[in-house]
C-alpha positions as CSV (number, residue, x, y, z in Angstrom):
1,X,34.4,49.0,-45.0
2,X,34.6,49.3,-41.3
3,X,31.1,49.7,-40.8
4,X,30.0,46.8,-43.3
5,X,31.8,44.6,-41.3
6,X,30.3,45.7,-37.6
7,X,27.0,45.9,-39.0
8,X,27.8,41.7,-40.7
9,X,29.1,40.7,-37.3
10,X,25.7,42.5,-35.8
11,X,23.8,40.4,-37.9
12,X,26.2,37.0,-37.4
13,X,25.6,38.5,-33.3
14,X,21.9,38.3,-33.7
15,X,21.0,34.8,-35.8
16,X,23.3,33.0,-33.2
17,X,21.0,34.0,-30.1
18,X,18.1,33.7,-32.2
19,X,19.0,30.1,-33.0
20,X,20.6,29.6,-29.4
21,X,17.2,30.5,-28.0
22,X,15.1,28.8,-30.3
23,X,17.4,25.5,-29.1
24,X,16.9,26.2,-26.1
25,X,13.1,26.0,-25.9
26,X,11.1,23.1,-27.6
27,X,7.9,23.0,-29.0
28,X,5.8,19.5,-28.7
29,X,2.6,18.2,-29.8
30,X,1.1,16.8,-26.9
31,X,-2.5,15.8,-25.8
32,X,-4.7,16.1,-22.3
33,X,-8.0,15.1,-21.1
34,X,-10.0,16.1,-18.3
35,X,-14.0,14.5,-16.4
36,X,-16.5,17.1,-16.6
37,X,-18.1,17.3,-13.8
38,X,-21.4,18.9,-12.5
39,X,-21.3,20.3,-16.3
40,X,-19.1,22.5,-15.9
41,X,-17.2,22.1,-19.0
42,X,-15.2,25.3,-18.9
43,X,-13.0,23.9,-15.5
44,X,-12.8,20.8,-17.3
45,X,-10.8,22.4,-20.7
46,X,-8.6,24.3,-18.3
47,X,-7.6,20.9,-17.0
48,X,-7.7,19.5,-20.0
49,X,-5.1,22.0,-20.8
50,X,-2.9,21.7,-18.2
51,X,-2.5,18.4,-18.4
52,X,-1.4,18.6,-21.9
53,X,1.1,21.0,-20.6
54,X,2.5,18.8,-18.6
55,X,2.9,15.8,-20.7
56,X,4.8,18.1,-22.8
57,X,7.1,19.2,-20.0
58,X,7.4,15.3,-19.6
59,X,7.9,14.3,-22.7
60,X,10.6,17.4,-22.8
61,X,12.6,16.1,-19.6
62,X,12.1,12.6,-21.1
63,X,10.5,11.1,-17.8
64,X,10.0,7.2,-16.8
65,X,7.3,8.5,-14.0
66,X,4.1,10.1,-15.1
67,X,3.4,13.2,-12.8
68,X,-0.4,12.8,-13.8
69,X,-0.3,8.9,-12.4
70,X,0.8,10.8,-8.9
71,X,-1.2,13.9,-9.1
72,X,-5.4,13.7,-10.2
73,X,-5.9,17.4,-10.3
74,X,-3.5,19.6,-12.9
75,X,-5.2,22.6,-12.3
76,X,-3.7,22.4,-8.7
77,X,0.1,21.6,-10.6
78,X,-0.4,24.2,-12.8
79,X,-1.3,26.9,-10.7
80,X,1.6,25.3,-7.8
81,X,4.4,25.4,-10.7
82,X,3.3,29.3,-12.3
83,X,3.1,30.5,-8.5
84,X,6.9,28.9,-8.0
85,X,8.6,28.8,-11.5
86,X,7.5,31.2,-14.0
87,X,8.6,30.7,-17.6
88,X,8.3,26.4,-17.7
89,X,5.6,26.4,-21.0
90,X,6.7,29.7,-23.2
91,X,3.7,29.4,-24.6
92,X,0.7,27.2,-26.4
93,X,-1.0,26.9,-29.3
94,X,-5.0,25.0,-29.0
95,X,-4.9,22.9,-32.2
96,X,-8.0,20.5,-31.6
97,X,-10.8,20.5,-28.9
98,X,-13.5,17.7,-27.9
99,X,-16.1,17.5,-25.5
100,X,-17.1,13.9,-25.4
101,X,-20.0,14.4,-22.9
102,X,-17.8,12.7,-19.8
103,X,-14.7,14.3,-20.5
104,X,-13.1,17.0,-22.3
105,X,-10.1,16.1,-24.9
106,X,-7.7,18.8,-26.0
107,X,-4.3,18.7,-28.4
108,X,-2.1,21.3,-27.8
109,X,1.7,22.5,-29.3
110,X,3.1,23.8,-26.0
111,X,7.1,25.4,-26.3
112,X,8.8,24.2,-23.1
113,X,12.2,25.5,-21.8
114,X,13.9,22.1,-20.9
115,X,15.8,23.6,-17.9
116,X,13.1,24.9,-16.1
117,X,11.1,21.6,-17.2
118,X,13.6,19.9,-15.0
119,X,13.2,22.0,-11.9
120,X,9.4,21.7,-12.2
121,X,9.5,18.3,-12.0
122,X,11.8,17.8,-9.6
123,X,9.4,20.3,-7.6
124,X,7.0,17.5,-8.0
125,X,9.5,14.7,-6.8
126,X,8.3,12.9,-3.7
127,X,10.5,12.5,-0.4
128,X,8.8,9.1,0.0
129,X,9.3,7.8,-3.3
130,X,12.4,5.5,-4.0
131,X,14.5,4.7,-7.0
132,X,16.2,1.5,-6.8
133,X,19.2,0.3,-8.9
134,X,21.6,-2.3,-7.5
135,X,23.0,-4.5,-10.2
136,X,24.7,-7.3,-9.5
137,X,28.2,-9.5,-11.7
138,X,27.4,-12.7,-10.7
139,X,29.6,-16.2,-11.9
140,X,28.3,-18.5,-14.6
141,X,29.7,-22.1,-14.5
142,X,31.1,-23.0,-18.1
143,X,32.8,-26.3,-17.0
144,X,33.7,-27.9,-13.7
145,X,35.6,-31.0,-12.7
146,X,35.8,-32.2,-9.1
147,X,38.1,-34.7,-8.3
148,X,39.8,-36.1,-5.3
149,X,41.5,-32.9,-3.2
150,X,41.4,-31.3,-6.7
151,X,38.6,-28.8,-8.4
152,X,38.7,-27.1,-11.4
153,X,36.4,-24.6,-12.2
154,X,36.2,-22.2,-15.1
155,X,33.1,-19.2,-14.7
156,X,32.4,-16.5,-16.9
157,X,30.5,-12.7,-15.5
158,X,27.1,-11.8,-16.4
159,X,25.3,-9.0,-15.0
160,X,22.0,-9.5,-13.3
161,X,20.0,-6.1,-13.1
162,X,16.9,-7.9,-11.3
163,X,18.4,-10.0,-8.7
164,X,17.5,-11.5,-5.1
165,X,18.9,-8.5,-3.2
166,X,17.6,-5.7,-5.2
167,X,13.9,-7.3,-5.4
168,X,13.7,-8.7,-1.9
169,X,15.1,-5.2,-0.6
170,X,12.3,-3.0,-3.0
171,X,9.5,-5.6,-1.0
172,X,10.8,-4.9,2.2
173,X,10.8,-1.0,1.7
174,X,7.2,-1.6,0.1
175,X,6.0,-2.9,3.1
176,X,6.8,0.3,4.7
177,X,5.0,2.5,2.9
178,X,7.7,3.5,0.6
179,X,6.9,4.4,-2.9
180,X,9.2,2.2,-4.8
181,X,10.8,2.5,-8.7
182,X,13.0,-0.7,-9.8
183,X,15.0,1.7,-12.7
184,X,16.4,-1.9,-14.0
185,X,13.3,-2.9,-16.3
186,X,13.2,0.8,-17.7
187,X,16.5,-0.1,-19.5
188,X,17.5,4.1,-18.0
189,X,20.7,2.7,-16.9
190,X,22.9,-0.1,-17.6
191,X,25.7,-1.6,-15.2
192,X,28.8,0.1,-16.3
193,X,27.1,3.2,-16.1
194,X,25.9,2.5,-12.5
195,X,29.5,1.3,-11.8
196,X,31.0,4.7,-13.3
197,X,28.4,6.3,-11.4
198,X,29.3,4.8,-7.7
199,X,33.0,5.6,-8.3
200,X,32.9,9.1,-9.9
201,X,30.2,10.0,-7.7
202,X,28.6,11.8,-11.1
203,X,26.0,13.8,-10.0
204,X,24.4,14.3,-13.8
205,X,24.3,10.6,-13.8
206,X,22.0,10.4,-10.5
207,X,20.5,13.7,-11.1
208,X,18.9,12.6,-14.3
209,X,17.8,9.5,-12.6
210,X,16.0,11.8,-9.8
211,X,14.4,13.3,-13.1
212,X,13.0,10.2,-14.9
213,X,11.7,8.2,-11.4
214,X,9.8,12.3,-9.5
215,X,11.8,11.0,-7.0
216,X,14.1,12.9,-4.1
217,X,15.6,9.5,-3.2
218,X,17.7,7.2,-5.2
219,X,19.4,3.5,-3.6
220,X,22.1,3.1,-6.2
221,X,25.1,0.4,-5.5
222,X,26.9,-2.5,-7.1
223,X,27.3,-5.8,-6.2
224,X,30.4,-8.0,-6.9
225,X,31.4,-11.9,-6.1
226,X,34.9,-13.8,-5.0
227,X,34.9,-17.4,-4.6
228,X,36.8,-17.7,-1.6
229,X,36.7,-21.7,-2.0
230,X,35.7,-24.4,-4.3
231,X,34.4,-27.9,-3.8
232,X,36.7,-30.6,-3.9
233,X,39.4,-28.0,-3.0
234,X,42.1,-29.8,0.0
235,X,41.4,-27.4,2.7
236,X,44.3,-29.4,5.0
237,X,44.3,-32.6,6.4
238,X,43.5,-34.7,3.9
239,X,39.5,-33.2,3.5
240,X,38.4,-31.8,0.7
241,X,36.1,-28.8,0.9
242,X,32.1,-30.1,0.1
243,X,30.7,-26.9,-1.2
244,X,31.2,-23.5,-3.0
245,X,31.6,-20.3,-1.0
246,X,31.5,-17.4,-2.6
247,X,31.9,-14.0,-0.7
248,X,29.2,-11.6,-2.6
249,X,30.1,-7.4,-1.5
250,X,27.4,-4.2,-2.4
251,X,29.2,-0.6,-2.6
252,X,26.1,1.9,-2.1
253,X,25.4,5.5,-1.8
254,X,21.6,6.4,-0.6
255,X,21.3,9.8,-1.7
256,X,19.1,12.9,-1.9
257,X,18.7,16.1,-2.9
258,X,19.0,19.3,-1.2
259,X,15.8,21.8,-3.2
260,X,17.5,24.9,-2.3
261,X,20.8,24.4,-3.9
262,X,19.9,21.4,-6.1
263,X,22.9,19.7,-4.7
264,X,23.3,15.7,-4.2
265,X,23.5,14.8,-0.5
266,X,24.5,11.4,1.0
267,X,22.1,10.2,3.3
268,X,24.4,6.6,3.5
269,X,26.8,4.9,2.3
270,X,28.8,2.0,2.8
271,X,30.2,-1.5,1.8
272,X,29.0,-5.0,2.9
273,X,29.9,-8.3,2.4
274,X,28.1,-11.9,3.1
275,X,29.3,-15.5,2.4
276,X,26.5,-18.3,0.6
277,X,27.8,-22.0,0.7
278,X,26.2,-24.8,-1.8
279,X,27.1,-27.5,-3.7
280,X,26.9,-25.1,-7.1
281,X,28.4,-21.6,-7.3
282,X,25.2,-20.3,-8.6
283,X,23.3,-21.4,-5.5
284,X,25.8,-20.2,-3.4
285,X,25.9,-16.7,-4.8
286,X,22.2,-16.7,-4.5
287,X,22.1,-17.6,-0.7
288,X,25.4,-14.8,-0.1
289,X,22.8,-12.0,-1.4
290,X,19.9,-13.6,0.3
291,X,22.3,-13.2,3.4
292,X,23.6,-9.4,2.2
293,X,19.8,-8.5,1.6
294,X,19.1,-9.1,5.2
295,X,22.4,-7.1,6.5
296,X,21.2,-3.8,4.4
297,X,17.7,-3.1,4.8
298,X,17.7,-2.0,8.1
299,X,20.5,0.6,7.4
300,X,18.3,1.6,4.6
301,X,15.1,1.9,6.4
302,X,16.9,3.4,9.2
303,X,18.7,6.4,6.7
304,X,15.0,6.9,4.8
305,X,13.4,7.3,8.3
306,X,15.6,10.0,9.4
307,X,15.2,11.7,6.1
308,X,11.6,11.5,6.1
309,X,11.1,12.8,9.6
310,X,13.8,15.7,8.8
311,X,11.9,17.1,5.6
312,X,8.8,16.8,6.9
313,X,7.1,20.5,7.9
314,X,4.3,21.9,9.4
315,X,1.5,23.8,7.2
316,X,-1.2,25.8,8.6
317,X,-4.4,24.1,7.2
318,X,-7.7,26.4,7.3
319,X,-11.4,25.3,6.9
320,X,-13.3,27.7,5.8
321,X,-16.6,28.6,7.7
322,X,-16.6,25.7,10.2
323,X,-19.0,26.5,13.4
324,X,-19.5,23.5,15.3
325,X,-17.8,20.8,17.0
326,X,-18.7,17.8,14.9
327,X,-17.0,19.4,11.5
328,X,-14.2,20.4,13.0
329,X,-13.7,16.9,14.4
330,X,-14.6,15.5,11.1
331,X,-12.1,17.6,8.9
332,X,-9.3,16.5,11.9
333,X,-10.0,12.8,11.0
334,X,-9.6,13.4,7.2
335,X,-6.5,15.2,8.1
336,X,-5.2,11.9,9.9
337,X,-5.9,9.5,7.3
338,X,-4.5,11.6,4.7
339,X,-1.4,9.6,2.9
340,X,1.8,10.9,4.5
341,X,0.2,13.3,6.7
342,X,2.6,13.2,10.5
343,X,0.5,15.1,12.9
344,X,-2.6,17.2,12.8
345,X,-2.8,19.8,16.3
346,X,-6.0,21.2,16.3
347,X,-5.4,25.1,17.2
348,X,-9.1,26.4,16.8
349,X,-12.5,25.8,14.8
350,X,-11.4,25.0,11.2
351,X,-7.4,25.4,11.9
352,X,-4.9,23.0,12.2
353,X,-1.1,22.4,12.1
354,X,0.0,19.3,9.8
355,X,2.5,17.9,9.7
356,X,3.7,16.7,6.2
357,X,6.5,15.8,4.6
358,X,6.0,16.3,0.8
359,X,5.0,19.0,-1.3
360,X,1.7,20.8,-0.4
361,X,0.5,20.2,-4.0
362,X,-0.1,16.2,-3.1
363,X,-1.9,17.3,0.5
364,X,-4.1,19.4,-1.6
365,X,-4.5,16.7,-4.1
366,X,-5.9,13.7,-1.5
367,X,-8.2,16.5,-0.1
368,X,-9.6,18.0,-3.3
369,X,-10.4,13.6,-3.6
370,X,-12.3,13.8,-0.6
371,X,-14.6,16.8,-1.2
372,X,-12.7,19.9,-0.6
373,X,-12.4,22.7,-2.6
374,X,-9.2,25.1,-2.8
375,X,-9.5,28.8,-2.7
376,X,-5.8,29.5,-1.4
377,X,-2.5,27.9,-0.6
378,X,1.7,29.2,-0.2
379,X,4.2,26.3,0.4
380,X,3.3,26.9,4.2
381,X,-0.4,27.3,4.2
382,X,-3.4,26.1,2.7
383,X,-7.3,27.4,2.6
384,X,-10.1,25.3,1.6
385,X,-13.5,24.9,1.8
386,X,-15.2,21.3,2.3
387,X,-18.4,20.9,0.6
């Protein structure tokens, strides 16, 4: 009796990890297309391939950010994300194939584990790239009666997700070169969550957020309203006060996150306040966050700077078989006006020290663009041959 019942709970033992690994790894129907070029179709379904892969590793994580609108080459991802984290795609069954003379068409199923999903993703997420939410509880004006050292005023809150703080600040930071998500049309948050968020400090909240958006950076706040004074209020000697002020406040954490441990770190936070004055309270809320907007981007472009400059690295950069002057200079000047790259130091014929703040999948990328061809790279050092 004994042993029927140590050889049931066996069995009871070994359906429950079957089915706990089976949830734990999903298999999606996902589809990838590569250009053929010079013919040579083979390279092209291995691209094909990988970028099937990856949709299903985004479609797994449930992104808002396409990793293929970032990245041109998958081949590169792929090979970057099997040399780093082993195990993302379980495995992948070909269902359909297509070579439509231009490009090559695959449909794959591809098993994905979902945590390791996550963490190649965020291996992809850029330190230059920005995910904005700031909403803002703003007052809307049901009645109002001015009368003589009297005002009565009755407003009700709405929440304004797009708002002339969040988009004027997204422009500025734009204008800098700053890769720039607005998460408010996506619908990925709403503002009690952000609210919940800013108080708690939840870290699944923002890390999920990081997730969606590929990006290392997230700008989230709130922003709330007081009417300090209304028109036709008696402000003392017989006057009577001529327009609405409203005091409008943002509460805001600027935060990262550290790739080694996976932990959230505040770059900035803070609170700041600004007063609007017109002769409606909607107008004067407007010109309080016109007045906030100008108070917070330079903190904020001041915090992303030193974070930009602190994560960026140096990665030894080889040409292969350079011999003369005039290609060595030529491969330095693609090196300078490569996006994001800091600093090029020339060290000898076909080597170089660059500086560079992202991953060393996206320097490879804009090079691959320009006519180079990769036989070799580590997360330190890349080899490449320019055609």
């Amino acid at each position: 009796m004994a042993l029927k019942r140590l050889f049931a709970a066996f069995i009871f033992i070994f359906l429950f990890g079957m089915s706990a690994a089976s949830a734990a790894v999903k298999c999606i129907d996902s589809e990838g297309e590569a250009v053929i070029v010079n013919n040579d179709v083979p390279s092209s379904k291995t691209e094909a391939i990988a970028r099937a892969k990856w949709s299903a590793i985004e479609q797994t994580v449930g992104v808002e950010v396409k990793a293929q609108s970032i990245v041109q080459n998958f081949a590169i991802v792929d090979d970057a994300i099997s040399k780093n984290i082993r195990g993302v795609v379980t495995g992948f069954k070909l269902i359909l194939e297509d070579n439509r003379k231009d490009t090559f068409w695959v449909r794959v199923n591809a098993c994905v584990e979902p945590t390791k999903a996550q963490d190649a993703l965020m291996s992809l997420a850029l330190n230059n790239s920005l995910a904005v939410f700031i909403p803002a509880r703003k007052p809307k004006v049901i009645s109002e009666h001015t009368g003589k050292h009297e005002a009565s005023l009755q407003t009700a809150d709405e929440y304004d997700e797009t708002n002339v703080l969040s988009e004027k600040l997204i422009g500025k930071l734009i204008e800098q070169g700053y890769q720039v998500v607005d998460v408010a049309p996506t619908h990925a948050m709403d503002a009690a969550d952000i609210e919940r968020a800013v108080k708690s400090g939840n870290n699944m909240t923002v890390r999920s957020l990081m997730y969606k958006f590929l990006s290392n950076v997230l700008l989230i706040g709130k922003i709330d309203y007081a009417i300090s004074a209304k028109k036709g209020e008696d402000v003392g000697y017989g006057i009577s006060m001529p327009f609405h002020n409203v005091t409008v406040r943002l509460t805001y954490r600027l935060i990262t996150r550290d790739k080694s441990s996976g932990k959230n770190i505040i770059l900035q936070a803070g609170a700041e306040e600004a007063k609007g004055l017109a002769m409606s309270v909607e107008d004067a809320t407007e010109k309080g966050l016109q007045a906030l907007q100008e108070k917070i981007t330079p903190i904020v472009l001041e915090a992303l700077s030193k974070h930009i400059k602190g994560a960026s690295k140096k990665i030894s950069f080889t040409a292969k078989d350079v011999s003369d002057i005039g290609a060595n200079f030529q491969i330095k000047e693609i090196l300078q006006n490569t996006a994001w790259v800091t600093s090029v130091e020339e060290k000898k014929l076909g080597e170089f020290m660059v500086g560079y703040p992202e991953n060393v999948v996206y320097l490879i990328n804009s090079l691959v663009q320009r006519g180079f061809r990769l036989t070799n790279f580590t997360n330190y050092s890349v080899t490449m041959e320019y055609k």
